[in-house]
N, C-alpha and C positions, 0 to 999 in steps of 0.2 A: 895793336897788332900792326905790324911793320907791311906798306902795300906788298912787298914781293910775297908778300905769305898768303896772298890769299889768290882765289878765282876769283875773278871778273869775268872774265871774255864767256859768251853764250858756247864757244866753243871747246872750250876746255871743260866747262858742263857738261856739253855733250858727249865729250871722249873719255870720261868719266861712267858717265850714264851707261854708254854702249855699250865698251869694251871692259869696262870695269868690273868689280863684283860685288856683291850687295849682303849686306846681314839686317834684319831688323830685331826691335822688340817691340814694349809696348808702346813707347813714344816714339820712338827715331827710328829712320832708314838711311844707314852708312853707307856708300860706295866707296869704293877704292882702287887703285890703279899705281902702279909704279910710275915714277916721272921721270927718274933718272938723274934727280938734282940732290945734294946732299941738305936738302932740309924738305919738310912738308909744305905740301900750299893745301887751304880748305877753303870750301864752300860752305856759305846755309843758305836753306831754301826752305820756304812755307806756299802753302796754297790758300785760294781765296776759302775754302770750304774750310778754315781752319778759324776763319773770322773775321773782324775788320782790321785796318791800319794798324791801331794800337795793340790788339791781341795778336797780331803776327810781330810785330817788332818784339813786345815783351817776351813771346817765345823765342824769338831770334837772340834778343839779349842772354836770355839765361840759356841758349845753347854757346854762346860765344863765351861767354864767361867760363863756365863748365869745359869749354875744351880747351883754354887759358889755362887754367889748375892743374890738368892734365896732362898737355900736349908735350913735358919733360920725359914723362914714360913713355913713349912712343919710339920707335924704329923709324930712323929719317929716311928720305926719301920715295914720300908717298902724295897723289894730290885724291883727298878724301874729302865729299862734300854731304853733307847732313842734312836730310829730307823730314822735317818734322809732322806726324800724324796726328789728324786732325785731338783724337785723347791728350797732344799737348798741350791743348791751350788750357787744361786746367790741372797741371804738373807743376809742385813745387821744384825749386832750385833742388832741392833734395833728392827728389826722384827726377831729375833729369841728371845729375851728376851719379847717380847709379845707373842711368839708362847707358850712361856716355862709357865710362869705365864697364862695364857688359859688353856692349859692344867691342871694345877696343881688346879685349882678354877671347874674347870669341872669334876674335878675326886675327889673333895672333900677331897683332900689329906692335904690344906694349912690350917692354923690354925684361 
């Protein structure tokens, strides 16, 4: 994933968080925000309650992968960052690439 496409900055989280708008299911919580640039930038974010080192990166991994396969359907210009619930950590690749597409058809973001 190219750096410009993603969040970094604590800041851009947060103007995401705040003013943004949020859908969940059973594993993921989307926010989203208009950015005004003609392509997407995304976040992911896990918590400690979600497990240690390893179980948060491998969620992290298979949300990143999952919104890789996807992120061609999508409507550009949006910065959306993905909050994974703690029922992720024992989510196959499988049910988190239906969590992500749910999400993205329910938020009216996909094309």
């Amino acid at each position: 994933m190219d750096k410009k496409l993603k969040l970094r900055n604590n800041r851009d989280f947060r103007k995401v968080y705040d003013k943004g708008k949020s859908i969940s299911n059973k594993y993921l919580v989307m926010f989203y925000i208009k950015n005004g640039l003609d392509y997407n930038r995304v976040g992911f974010s896990t918590t400690k309650k979600l497990g240690n080192a390893v179980i948060r990166n491998k969620v992290k991994r298979l949300i990143k992968e999952s919104f890789r396969l996807n992120n061609d359907n999508l409507i550009n210009g949006y910065d959306i960052v993905f909050l994974a619930r703690i029922r992720a950590n024992s989510a196959s690749y499988e049910d988190m690439e239906k969590s992500i597409i749910n999400l993205f058809k329910r938020s009216k973001l996909n094309k």
